[in-house]
C-alpha positions as CSV (number, residue, x, y, z in Angstrom):
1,X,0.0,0.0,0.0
2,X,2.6,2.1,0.9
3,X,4.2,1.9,-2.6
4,X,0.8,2.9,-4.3
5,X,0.8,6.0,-2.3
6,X,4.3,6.9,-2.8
7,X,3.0,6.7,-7.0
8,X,0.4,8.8,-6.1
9,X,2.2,11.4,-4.4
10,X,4.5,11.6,-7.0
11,X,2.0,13.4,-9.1
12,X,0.2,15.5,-6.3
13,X,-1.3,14.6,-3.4
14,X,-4.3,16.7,-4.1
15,X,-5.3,15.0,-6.9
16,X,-7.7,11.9,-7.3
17,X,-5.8,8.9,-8.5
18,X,-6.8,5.8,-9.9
19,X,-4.0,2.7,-9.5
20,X,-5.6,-0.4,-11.5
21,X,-4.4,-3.9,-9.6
22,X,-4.5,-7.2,-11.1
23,X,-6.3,-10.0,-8.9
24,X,-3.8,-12.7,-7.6
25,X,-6.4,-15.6,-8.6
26,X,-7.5,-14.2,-12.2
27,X,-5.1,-11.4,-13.0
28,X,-6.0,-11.6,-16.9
29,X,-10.2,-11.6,-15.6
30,X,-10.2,-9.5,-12.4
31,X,-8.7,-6.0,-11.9
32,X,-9.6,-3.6,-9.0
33,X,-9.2,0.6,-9.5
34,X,-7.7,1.7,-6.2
35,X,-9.3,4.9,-5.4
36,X,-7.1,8.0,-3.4
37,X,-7.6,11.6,-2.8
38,X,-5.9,14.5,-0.7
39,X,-3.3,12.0,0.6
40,X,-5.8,9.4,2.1
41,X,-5.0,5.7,1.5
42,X,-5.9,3.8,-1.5
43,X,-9.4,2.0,-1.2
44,X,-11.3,-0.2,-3.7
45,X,-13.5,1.8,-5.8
46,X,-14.3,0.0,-8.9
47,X,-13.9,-3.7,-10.5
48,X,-12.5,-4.4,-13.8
49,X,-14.1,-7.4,-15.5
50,X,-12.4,-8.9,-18.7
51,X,-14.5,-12.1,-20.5
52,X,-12.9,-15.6,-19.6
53,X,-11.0,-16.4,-22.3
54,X,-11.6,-20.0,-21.7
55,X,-15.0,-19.8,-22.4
56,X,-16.5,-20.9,-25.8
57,X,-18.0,-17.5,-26.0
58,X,-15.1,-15.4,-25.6
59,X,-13.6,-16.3,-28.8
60,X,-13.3,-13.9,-31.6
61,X,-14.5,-10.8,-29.5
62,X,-13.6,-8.7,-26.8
63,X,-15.8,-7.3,-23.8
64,X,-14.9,-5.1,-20.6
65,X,-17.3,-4.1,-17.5
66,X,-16.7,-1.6,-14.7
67,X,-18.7,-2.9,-11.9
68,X,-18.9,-1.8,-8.4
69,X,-16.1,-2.9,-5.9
70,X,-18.2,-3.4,-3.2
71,X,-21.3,-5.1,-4.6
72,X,-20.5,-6.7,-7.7
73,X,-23.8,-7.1,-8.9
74,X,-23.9,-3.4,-9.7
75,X,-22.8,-2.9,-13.4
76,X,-22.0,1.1,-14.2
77,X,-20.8,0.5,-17.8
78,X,-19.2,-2.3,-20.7
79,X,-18.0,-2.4,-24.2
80,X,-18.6,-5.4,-26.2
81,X,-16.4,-5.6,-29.6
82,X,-16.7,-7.6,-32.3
83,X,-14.1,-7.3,-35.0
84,X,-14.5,-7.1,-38.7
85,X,-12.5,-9.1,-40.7
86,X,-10.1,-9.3,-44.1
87,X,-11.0,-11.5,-46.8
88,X,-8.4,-14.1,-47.7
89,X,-8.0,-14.9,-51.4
90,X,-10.1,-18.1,-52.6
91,X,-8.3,-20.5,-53.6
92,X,-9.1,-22.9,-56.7
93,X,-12.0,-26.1,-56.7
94,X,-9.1,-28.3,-57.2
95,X,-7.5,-27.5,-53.9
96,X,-10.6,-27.1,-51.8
97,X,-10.9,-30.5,-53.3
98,X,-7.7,-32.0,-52.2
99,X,-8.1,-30.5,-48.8
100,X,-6.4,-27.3,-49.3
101,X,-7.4,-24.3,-46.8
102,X,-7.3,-20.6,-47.2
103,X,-5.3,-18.5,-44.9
104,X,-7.3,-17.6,-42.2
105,X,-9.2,-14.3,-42.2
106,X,-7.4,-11.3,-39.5
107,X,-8.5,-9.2,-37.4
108,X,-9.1,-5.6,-38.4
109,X,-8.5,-2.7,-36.1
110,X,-11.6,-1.3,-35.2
111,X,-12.1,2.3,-36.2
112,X,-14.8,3.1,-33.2
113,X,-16.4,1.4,-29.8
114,X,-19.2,2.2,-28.2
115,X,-19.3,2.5,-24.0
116,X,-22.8,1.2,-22.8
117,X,-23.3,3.2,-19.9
118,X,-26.4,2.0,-17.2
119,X,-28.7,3.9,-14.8
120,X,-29.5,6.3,-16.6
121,X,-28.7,4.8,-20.5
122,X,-26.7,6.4,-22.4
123,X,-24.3,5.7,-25.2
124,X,-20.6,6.9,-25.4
125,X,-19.2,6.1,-29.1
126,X,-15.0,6.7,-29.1
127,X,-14.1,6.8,-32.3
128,X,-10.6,6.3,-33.6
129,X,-8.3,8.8,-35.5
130,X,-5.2,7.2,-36.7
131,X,-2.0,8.9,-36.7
132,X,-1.0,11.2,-39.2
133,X,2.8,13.0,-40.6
134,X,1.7,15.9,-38.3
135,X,-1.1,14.6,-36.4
136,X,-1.1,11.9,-33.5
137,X,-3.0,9.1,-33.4
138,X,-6.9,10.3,-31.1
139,X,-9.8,8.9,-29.9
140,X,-12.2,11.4,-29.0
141,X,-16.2,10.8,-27.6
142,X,-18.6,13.6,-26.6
143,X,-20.8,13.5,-23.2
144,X,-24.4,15.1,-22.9
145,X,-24.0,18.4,-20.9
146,X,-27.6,17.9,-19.7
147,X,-28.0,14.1,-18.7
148,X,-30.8,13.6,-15.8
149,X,-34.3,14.9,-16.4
150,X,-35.8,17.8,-14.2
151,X,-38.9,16.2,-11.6
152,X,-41.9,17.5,-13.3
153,X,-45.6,17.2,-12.6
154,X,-46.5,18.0,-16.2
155,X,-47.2,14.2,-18.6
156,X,-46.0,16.6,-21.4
157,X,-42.7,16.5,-19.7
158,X,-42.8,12.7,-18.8
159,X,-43.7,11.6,-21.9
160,X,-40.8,13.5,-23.8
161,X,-36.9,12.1,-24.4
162,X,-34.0,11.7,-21.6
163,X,-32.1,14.8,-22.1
164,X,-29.2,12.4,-22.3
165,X,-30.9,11.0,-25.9
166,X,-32.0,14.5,-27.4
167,X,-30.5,15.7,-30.4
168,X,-31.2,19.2,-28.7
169,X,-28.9,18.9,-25.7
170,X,-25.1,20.1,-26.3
171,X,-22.5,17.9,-26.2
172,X,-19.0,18.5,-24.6
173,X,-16.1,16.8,-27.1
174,X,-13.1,15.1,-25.3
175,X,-9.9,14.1,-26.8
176,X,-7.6,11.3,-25.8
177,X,-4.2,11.3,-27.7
178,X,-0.4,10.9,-26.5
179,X,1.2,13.2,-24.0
180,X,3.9,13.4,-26.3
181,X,5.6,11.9,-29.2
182,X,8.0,9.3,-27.8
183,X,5.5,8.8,-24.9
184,X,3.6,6.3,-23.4
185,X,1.0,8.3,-21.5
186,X,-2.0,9.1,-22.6
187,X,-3.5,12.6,-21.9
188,X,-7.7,13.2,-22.0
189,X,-8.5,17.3,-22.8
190,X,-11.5,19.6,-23.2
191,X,-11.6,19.3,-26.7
192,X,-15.1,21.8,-27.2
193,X,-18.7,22.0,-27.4
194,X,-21.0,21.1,-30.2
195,X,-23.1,24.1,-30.3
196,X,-19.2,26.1,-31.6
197,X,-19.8,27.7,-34.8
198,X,-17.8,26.4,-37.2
199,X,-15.6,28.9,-39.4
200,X,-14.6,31.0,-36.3
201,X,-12.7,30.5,-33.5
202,X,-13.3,27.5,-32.0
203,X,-11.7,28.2,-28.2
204,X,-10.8,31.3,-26.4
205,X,-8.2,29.4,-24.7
206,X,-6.2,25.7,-25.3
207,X,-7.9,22.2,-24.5
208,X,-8.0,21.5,-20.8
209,X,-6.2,18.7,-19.5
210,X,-9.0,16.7,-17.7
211,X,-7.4,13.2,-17.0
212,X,-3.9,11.7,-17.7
213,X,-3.1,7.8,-18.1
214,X,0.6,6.6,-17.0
215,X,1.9,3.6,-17.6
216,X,-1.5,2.0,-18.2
217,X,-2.1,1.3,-14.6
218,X,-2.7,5.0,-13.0
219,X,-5.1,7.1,-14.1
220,X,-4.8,10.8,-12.6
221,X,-7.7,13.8,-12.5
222,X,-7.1,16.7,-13.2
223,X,-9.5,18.1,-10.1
224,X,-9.1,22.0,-10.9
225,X,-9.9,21.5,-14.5
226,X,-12.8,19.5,-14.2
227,X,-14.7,22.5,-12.7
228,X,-14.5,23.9,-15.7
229,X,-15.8,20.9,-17.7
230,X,-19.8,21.7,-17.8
231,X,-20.8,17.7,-17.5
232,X,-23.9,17.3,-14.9
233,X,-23.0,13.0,-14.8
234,X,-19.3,13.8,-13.3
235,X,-19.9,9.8,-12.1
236,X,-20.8,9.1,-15.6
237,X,-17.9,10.9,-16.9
238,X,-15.2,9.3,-14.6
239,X,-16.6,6.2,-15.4
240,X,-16.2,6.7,-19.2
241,X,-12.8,8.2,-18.5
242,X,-11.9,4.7,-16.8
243,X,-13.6,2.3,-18.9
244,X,-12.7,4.0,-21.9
245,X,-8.3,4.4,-21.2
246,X,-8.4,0.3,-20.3
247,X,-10.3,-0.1,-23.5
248,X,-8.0,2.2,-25.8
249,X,-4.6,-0.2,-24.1
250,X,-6.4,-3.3,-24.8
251,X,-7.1,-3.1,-28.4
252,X,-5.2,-0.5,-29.8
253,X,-2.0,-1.5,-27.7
254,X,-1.8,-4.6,-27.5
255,X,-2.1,-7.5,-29.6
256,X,-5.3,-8.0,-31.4
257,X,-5.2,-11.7,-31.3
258,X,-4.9,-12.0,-27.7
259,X,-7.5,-8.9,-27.2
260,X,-9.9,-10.6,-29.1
261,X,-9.4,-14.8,-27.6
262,X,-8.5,-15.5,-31.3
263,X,-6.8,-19.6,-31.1
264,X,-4.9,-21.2,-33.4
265,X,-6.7,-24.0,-35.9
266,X,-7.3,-27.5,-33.9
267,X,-6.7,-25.5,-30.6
268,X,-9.9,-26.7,-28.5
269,X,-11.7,-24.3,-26.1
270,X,-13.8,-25.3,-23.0
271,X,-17.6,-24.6,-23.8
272,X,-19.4,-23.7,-20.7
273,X,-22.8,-24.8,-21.4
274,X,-23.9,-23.5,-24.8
275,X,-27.4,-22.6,-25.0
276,X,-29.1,-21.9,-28.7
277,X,-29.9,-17.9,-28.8
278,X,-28.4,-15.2,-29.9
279,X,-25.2,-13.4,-28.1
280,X,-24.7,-11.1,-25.7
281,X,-25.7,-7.8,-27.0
282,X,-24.2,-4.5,-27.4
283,X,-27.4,-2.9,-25.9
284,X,-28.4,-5.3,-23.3
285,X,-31.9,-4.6,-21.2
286,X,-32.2,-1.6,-18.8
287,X,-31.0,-3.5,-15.8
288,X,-31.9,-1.6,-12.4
289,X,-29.2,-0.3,-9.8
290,X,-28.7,-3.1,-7.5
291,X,-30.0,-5.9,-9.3
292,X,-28.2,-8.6,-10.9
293,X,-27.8,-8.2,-14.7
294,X,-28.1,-11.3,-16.3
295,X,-27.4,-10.3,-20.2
296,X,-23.9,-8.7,-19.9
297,X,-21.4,-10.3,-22.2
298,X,-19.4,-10.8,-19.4
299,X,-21.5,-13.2,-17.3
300,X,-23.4,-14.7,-20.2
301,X,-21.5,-17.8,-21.4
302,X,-23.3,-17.7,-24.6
303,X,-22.5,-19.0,-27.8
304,X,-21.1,-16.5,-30.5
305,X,-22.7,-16.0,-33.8
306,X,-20.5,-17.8,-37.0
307,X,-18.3,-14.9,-37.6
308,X,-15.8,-15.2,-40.3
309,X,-13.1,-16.6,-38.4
310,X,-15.1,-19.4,-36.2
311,X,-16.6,-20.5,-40.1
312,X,-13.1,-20.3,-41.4
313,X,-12.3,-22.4,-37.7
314,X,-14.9,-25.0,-38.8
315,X,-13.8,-25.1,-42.0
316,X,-9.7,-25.6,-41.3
317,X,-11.2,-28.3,-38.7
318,X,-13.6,-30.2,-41.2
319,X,-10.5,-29.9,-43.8
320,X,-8.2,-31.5,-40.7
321,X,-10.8,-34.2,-40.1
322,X,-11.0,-34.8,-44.1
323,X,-7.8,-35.6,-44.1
324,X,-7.1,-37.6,-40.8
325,X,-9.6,-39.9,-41.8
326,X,-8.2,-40.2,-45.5
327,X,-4.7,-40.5,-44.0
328,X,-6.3,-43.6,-41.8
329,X,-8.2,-44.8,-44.9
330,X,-5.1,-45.2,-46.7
331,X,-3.1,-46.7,-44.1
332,X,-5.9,-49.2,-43.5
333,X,-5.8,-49.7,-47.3
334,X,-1.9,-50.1,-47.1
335,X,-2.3,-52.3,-44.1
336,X,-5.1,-54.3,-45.8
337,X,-2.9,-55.0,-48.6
338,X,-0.2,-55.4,-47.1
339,X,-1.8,-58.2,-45.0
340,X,-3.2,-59.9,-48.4
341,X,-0.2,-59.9,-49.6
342,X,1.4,-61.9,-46.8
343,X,-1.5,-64.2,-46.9
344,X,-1.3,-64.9,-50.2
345,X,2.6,-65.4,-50.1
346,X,2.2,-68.0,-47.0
347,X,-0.7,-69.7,-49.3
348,X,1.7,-70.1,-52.7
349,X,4.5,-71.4,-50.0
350,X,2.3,-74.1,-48.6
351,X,1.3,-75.0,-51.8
352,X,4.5,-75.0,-53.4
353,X,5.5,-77.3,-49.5
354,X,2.7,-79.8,-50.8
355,X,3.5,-80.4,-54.5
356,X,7.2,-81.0,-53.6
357,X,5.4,-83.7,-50.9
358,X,3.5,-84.8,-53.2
359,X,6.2,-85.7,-55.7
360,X,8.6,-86.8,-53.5
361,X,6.0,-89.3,-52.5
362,X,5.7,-90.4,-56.1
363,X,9.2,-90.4,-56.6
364,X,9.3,-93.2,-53.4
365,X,6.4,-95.0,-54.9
366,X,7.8,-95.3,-58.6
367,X,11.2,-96.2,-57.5
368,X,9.7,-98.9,-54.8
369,X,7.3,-100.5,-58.0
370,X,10.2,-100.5,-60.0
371,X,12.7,-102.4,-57.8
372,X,9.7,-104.5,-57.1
373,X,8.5,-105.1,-60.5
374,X,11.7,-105.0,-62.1
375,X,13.4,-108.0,-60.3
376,X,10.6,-109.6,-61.3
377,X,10.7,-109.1,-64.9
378,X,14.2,-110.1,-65.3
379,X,14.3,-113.4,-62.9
380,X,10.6,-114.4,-65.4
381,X,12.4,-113.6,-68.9
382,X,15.6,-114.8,-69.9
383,X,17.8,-111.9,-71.8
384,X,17.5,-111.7,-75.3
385,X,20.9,-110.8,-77.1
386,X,20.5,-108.1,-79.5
387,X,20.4,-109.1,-83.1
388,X,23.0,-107.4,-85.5
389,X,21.9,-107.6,-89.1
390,X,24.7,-107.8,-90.7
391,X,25.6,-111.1,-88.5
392,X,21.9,-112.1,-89.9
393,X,22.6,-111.5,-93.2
394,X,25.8,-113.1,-93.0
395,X,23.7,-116.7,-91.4
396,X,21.5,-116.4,-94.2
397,X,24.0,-116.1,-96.9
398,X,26.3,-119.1,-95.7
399,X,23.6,-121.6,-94.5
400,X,22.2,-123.6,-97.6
401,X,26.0,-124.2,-98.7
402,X,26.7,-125.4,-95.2
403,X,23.5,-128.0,-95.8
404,X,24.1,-128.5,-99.1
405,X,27.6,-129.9,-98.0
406,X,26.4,-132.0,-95.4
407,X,23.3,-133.8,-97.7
408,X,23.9,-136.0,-100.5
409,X,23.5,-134.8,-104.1
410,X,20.2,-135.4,-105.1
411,X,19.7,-133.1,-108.4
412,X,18.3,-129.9,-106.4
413,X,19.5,-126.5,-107.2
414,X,22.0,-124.7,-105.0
415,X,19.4,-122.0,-105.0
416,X,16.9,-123.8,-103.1
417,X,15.1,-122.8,-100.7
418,X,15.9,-123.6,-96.7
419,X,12.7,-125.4,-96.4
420,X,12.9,-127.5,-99.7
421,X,16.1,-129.2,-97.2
422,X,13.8,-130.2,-94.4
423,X,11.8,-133.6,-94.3
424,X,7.9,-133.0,-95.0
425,X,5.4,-133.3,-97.5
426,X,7.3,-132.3,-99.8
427,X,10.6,-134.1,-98.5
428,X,13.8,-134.3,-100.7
429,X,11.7,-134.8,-103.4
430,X,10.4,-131.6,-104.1
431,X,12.6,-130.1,-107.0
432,X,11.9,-127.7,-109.9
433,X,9.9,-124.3,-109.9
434,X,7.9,-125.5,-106.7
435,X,11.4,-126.0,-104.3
436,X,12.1,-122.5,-105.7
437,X,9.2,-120.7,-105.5
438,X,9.8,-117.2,-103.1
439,X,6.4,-118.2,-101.7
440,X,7.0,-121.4,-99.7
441,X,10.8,-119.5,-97.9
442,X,10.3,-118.3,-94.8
443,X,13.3,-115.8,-95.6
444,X,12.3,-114.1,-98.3
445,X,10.0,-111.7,-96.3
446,X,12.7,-110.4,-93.8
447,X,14.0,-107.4,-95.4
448,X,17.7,-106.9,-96.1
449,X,18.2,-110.7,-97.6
450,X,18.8,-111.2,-100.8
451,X,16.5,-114.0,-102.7
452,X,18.9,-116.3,-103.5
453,X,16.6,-118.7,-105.9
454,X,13.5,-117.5,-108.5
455,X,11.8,-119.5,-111.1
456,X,12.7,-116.3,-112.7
457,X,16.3,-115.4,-112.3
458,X,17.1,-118.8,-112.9
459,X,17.2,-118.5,-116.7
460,X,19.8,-115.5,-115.6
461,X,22.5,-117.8,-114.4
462,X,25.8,-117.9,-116.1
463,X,26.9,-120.9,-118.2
464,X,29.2,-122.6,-115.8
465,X,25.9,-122.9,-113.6
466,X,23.7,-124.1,-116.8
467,X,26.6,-127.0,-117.4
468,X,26.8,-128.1,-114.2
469,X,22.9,-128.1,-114.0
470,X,23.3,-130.5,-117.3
471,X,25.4,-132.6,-116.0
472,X,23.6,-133.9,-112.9
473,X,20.6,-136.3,-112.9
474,X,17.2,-136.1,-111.9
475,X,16.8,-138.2,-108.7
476,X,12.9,-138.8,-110.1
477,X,13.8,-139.2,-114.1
C-alpha cells in the first residue's frame, strides 16, 4: 500500500488517483481501481471485469465491465467488440478439393467502440483517429452536458426524451491522444462544445487537461480542470474516463489476437454450457441499480454467432478431419494390402510345400514298384541278345551251302530254298519251280536278304551254272 501512495504522491497529493491492480487468482479476468484523494490511503473503488477467455463465448471478441467494488452485482458501464474481418483470397475447386485451406481471415483494427453506460442509459461512441505526418493518433467521444431529467408534474414532460438522448442537448467533445511523441502516456482534454460555430474561433483558450493515463495502470484527475468541464454526470464521466483508457490499451495497444481470444486452428476451447440464442448484445436490457444483470457479455457464457473466423475455424477443422480420416483410410488400405499380400505369399509357399510332398511321395512309390516289378521281370524272362543284321545277313547267306555240304547230291539247285532241305510233305523230293518258289521261304519276307533262288532269275544264271545243272541227274527221271 505504501508503494501505491508513494506513486500517487508523485503526481500530487491533491489530486484523485486511480492505480488499476490485477487479482492474484485471475489477473487476466479481475482488476480492481484503487481509489485516493488528498493524501488518504488507496481503497477499492471500482472492478475491472475482462470475459474468460476459456469460455466458448469469448472467442473472436472482446468485452470489458466496470462494476462496483463493493457489490458486484452493480454494473455502471461495458464495451462489447466484435471485430470485422479481411477477406483471404479463394483458392481454386481443385485445392478445396484435395483438402487445401485458405489462410485464415485477421482481425481488423476497429475504427470506433461504443461505452454502454447504465442507470440512466446512455451511449458513449469513441471513435478512432489514426495517426497522421503531423497529427497523433486520437480517440475522441462527446458526453451530454444535460443528462438527468428535471422532476416535473407535467405528462408533457414525462412523456418526452431523456435529455441524455435529445438531439437538442449540447455535447462536450473530449480528446484522448499521447502526451507526447515518444511517450507512453495518454493525456484526456477539453476538446469543445457542439453548439461552436464552425468557421470561427473555436476556443478562447487551449484544451484543458482533464485526465492523464501513465503507464497504463494509473489514471490521474485533473480536479481543478474538471470545474470547468460543464458535465452534470461527473460519475458518468469518470466512469467513461476509466472504462474507456483500459479499452483504448487493450485493443489499440496490444495484440489483437490476444484482445480478441483468437486460437490457433485445432486448438480446442472449453464450452461452458452453450445454449441456442443469440449473443450477448451491445445494448443489453435496462437493468436496475442493485439488481443482478443477467445479459452482460461478461456473465453470459453464450455461444457466439458464426463470424468469419469461427466459419473459417470450422472449416480448417472439417479440412483436418478430411484428411485424418483419409490418411487412416489409406493406411488401413496399405495395411489391408499389405496383410493380403502376406497371406497370399504363405498360401503359394504351402502350396508350393505340398506339391514338392507330393512328388517326393511319387518319386518313393515309382522307385519302390520299380525295384519290385523289375526283379521280377528279369528273374521271369531270360535276356535276349540283340540281333546285329549284318551277322543275320551273314547266317542267311552261308547256310544252304553249309547244308548243301552235309546232304547228299540229289539233283536240287544250290538255289533252293531252306525249307525244300527239311523232311515234309514235300521231302527231298520236291525239285523244280515248286522248291524254288519265293512263296514257300520263310526268308524271303525279312527285309535286307537277298533272294537267293527265282523261277525267274534262274534262266539269268551264267553258263558254268547251266553246265553243271546239265550234267547232274534227276533223282525222279
Amino acid at each position: 500500500m505504501s508503494q501505491l501512495i508513494h506513486l500517487n504522491t508523485s503526481c500530487s497529493l491533491t489530486i484523485p488517483a486511480f492505480i488499476l491492480k490485477p487479482s492474484k487468482d485471475k489477473p487476466k479476468q479481475l482488476s480492481t481501481f484503487l481509489y485516493s484523494q488528498y493524501g488518504s490511503d488507496f481503497e477499492p473503488a471500482y472492478t475491472l471485469r475482462h470475459i474468460d477467455p476459456e469460455q466458448h463465448a469469448s472467442k473472436n471478441r472482446y468485452a470489458a465491465a466496470l462494476y462496483d467494488a463493493f457489490s458486484p452485482e452493480v454494473l455502471y458501464a461495458e464495451v462489447l467488440l466484435i471485430p470485422e474481418w479481411t477477406q483471404p483470397a479463394p483458392i481454386s475447386e481443385q485445392a478445396r478439393a484435395n483438402g487445401a485451406v485458405p489462410p485464415p481471415p485477421e482481425p481488423i483494427l476497429p475504427s470506433q467502440f461504443s461505452i454502454q453506460l447504465y442507470n440512466p442509459d446512455q451511449q458513449i461512441t469513441v471513435r478512432h483517429k489514426p495517426a497522421g505526418f503531423t497529427t497523433a493518433a486520437s480517440w475522441e467521444f462527446e458526453m451530454p452536458q444535460q443528462t438527468f431529467r428535471a422532476p416535473s408534474a407535467s405528462a408533457l414532460d414525462r412523456g418526452q426524451h431523456d435529455p441524455a438522448a435529445s438531439e437538442v442537448t449540447p455535447k462536450i467533445g473530449f480528446k484522448w491522444k499521447k502526451d507526447g511523441k515518444f511517450s507512453k502516456d495518454l493525456a484526456c482534454f477539453l476538446s469543445g462544445k457542439s453548439t461552436d460555430i464552425e468557421g470561427k474561433v473555436k476556443h478562447k483558450e487551449p484544451d484543458i487537461t482533464v485526465s492523464i493515463l501513465k503507464g497504463f495502470k494509473e489514471l490521474t484527475l485533473y480536479e481543478p480542470n474538471l470545474q470547468r468541464v460543464d458535465i452534470e454526470d461527473l460519475k458518468g464521466f469518470e466512469v467513461v474516463l476509466l472504462l474507456g483508457a483500459m479499452v483504448i490499451r487493450d485493443v489499440y495497444f496490444g495484440s489483437l489476437k490476444d484482445t480478441f481470444n483468437i486460437t490457433a486452428a485445432g486448438r480446442k476451447s472449453n464450452p461452458t454450457s452453450p445454449t441456442s440464442g443469440p449473443a450477448a448484445l451491445v445494448h443489453p436490457p435496462r437493468p436496475q441499480v442493485g439488481s443482478p444483470t443477467s445479459n452482460d457479455p461478461i456473465r453470459s457464457p453464450r455461444v457466439p454467432p458464426t463470424d468469419p473466423r469461427s466459419q473459417w475455424e470450422l472449416d480448417a477443422e472439417t479440412a483436418r478431419l478430411k484428411r485424418e480420416a483419409e490418411e487412416e483410410e489409406r493406411l488401413l488400405r496399405r495395411r489391408r494390402e499389405d496383410e493380403e499380400r502376406k497371406t497370399r505369399r504363405l498360401l503359394e509357399s504351402e502350396e508350393q510345400e505340398q506339391q514338392r510332398r507330393r512328388r517326393a511321395q511319387i518319386d518313393a512309390e515309382t522307385e519302390r514298384l520299380r525295384m519290385l516289378y523289375g526283379q521280377e521281370d528279369a528273374s521271369a524272362r531270360p535276356a535276349i541278345p540283340p540281333r546285329d543284321p549284318r551277322q543275320q545277313r551273314h547266317h542267311s547267306d552261308s547256310r544252304p551251302s553249309a547244308y548243301q555240304q552235309s546232304q547228299p547230291t540229289l539233283g536240287v539247285p544250290q538255289h533252293a530254298s531252306a525249307w525244300g532241305s527239311y523232311p515234309g510233305p514235300q521231302g527231298p523230293y520236291m525239285s523244280g519251280a515248286a522248291s524254288q518258289s519265293s512263296f514257300l521261304s520263310p526268308n524271303s519276307q525279312q527285309p535286307g536278304l537277298k533272294q537267293k533262288s527265282s523261277i525267274f532269275n534262274f534262266r539269268r544264271r551264267s553258263d558254268h551254272d547251266a553246265n553243271k545243272l546239265q550234267r547232274k541227274k534227276s533223282a525222279v527221271f
